[in-house]
N, C-alpha and C positions, 0 to 999 in steps of 0.2 A: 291134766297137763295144761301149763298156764298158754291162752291164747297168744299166735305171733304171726305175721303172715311171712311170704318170701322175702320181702325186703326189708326182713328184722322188727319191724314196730313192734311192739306191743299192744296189743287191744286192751282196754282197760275203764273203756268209755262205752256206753249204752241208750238209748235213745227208744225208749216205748211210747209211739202213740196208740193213745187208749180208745179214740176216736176221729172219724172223719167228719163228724156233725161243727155247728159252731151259731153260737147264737148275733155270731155276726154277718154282714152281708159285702163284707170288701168289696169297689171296684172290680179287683185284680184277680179276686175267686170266687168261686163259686159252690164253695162246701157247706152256703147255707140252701141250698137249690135242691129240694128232695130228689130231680129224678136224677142226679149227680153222687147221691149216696149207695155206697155200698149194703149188699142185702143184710138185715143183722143176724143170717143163720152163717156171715161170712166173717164176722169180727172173731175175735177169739171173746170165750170165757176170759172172767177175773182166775179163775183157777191153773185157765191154761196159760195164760201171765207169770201168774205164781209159780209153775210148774219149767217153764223155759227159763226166767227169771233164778231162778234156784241152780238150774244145770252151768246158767251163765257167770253166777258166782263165786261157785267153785272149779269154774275155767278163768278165774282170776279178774273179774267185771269190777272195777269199786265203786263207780260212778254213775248213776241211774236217773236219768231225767226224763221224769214222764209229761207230753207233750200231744198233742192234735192235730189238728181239730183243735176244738175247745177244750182242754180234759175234764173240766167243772162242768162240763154238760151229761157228763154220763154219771151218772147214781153208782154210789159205793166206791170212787175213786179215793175218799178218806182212808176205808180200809183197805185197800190194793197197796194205798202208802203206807199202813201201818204191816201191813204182810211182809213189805221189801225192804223195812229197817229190821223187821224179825230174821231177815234172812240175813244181817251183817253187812248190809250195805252200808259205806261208812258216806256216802255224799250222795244224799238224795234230794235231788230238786225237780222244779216243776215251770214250765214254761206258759205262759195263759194270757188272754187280753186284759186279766183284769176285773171284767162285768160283776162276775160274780164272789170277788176276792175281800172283800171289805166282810161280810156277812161267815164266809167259809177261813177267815183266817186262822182262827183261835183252833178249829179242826186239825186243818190239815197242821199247824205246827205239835197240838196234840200227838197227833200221827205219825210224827217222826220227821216231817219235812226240813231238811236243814236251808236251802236257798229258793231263792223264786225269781226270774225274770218275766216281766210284766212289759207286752207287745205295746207299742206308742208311738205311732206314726203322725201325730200333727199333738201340739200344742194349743190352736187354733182352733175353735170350739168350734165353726161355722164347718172349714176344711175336715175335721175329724166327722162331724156327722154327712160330708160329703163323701168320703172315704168308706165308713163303715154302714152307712144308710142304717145311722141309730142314733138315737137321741143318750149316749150314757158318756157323754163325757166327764161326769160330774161323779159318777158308780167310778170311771176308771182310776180315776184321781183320788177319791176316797181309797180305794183297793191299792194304788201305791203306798197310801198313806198308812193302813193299816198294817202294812207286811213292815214298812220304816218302823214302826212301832212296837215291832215285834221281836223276837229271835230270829228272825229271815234278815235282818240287817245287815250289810248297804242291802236295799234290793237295786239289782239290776234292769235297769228300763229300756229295751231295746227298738232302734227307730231303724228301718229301712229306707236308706234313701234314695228318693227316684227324684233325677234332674226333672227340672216344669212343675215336677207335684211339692214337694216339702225341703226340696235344697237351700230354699231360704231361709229354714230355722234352726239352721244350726248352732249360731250362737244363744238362740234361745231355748235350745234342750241343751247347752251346756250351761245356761246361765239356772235351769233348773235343777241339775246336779248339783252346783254350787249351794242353791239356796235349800234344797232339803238333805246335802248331804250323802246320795247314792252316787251309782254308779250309774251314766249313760252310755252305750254301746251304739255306735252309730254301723252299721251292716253297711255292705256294696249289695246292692241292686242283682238279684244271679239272675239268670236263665229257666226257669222253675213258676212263670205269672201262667196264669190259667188260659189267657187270650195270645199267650205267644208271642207277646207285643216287644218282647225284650231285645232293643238293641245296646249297642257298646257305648251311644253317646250320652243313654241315660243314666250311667255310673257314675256316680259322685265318689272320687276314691277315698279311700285312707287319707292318703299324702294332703289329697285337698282340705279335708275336714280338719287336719291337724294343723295346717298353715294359718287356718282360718280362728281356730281356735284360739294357738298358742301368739297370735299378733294380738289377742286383746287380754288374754290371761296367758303368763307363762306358764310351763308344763315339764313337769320329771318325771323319767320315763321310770317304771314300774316292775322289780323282777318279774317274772314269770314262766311258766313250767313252759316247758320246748312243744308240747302238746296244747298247749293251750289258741283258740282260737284267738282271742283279740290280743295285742299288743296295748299294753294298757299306761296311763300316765294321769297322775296327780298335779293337782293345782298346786305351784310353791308357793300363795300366796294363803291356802287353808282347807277347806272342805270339799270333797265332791273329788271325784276319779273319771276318766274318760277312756272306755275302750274302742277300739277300731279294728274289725271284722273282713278284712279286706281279702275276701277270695278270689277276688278278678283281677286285684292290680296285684297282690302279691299272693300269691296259693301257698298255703303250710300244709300243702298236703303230703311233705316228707316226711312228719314226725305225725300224721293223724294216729289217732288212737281209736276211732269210732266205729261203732253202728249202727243201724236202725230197727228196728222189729215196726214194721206197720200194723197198721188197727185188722188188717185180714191175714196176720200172722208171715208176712216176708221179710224175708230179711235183707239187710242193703249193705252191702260193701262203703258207700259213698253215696252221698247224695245225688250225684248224676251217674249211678250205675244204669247201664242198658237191659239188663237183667236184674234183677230179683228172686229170693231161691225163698220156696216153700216150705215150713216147719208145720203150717198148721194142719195138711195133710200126715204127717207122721204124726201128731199132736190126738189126730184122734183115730191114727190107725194105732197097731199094735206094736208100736213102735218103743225099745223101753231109754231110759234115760241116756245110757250108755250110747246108744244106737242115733240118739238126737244130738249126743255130743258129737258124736265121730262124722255126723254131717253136717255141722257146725264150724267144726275144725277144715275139712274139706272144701265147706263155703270161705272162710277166711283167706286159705291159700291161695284161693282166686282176689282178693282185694287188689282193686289196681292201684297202680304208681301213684295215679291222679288226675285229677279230674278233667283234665284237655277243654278246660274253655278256651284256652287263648292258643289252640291247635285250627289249623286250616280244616274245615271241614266235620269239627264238631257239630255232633247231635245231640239235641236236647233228650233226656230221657221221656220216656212217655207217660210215669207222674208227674204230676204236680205238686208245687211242694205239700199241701194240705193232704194230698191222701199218700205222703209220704213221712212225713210228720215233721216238726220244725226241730 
């Protein structure tokens, strides 16, 4: 029976992080810090992937985006992606910094990968290695380069913007859209940084980033599915698309269609759910497929309304976004 919860949505979206590892060292997290990782007798198996993966398909899943952590950090991810196009997944993408994407391209599109967005928070070669305390700005830009090059084309390049850190570049990650021709996605700032540091004045909205935009290159606005997170718009003057991810200043969390499965097997209603419900306990009890569905289904009905950041008295969930996955 196809997934839906109380207030009619449709589940149809899926979200696998494969790990909480990452071979970067962000400010803002902390998932390159071993004593911050989860035990690896707590992640799930590729098999037990395959296995939830499968049940969730044919509860009507089409869209599977597997996500981190890093996911290029964990060995056999190629074939976990060719497992999930064997199950009839028709839009399988992958979400990554990049580091290791120049090298693993030719693989994973092998494997079935149909899109990729590729994490890029500074333009600025100095700032980027101040951000991710890594010298690969030059790996990441390659690994753009090679998915553009590829069958993953437009790729998608997604920047987070946090006011004082990278609000200045925005005409500069659109002027890179333009000039190689993808898609830039500029994110609102959430509630989800490792240090808790997150207030409302560091949100560079939607609204602002397209004012900013559209006064030096004009912009048309872009169908898109009603589930869709960004609000997306093309240049009328030629190349390059702009989307705008605005969870704080405007929430679509009326038409969500998503979930999550973490790297230790929970499942997430929402990104700032306050709870998390365990499969990987029945995963490796005697639990049979039927039995993982029906508390699948049960989890969904609890999916809330929406995510109550701009509610009096919101609480931040007690993940983080990295060990919940992007």
């Amino acid at each position: 029976m196809p997934l839906a919860d109380k207030f009619g949505r449709q589940i149809t979206d899926l979200r696998i992080s494969v790990t909480d590892r990452c071979n970067f060292r962000c400010v803002y997290c902390r998932s390159a810090d071993p004593e911050t990782h989860m035990p690896s007798a707590n992640l799930l198996t590729w098999d037990e992937y395959v296995r939830l993966a499968r049940i969730l398909v044919g509860m009507g899943i089409r869209k599977v985006r597997v996500t981190g952590g890093e996911p290029l950090v964990r060995p056999g991810v190629e074939d976990f992606i060719a497992q999930l196009k064997a199950l009839g997944v028709p839009d399988l993408s992958m979400t990554t910094n990049g580091h290791l994407l120049a090298e693993r391209c030719d693989r994973l599109v092998a494997a079935g990968l149909n899109r990729i967005n590729i994490s890029l928070d500074s333009l600025d070669r100095d700032k980027f290695e101040r951000v991710t305390r890594t010298k690969t700005f030059d790996q990441v830009i390659a690994g753009i380069d090679a998915a553009q090059a590829s069958s993953l084309r437009p790729v998608k390049v997604n920047a987070v913007l946090v006011r004082g850190l990278n609000d200045d570049e925005v005409e500069a990650f659109a002027s890179f859209a333009r000039d190689r021709d993808l898609i830039m996605r500029f994110i609102e700032f959430m509630p989800l940084d490792a240090d808790r540091s997150w207030t409302r004045d560091m949100v560079v909205t939607g609204a602002e980033v397209h004012d900013r935009i559209s006064a030096r290159w004009p912009m048309v606005p872009v169908v898109h599915e009603r589930s869709e997170t960004a609000r997306k718009f093309r240049f009328a003057d030629g190349r390059g698309e702009i989307g705008l991810i605005s969870p704080v200043s405007q929430p679509f969390c009326g038409h969500c269609s998503r979930l999550r499965l973490t790297a230790d097997g929970k499942l997430r209603t929402c990104l700032f759910s306050k709870e998390d419900y365990d499969l990987r306990f029945l995963l490796r009890g005697d639990a049979t497929d039927r039995e993982i569905g029906d508390e699948i289904h049960a989890i969904v009905a609890q999916k809330e309304k929406g995510h109550r950041i701009n509610e009096p008295g919101f609480v931040p969930p007690s993940r983080t976004m990295v060990s919940i996955g992007g």
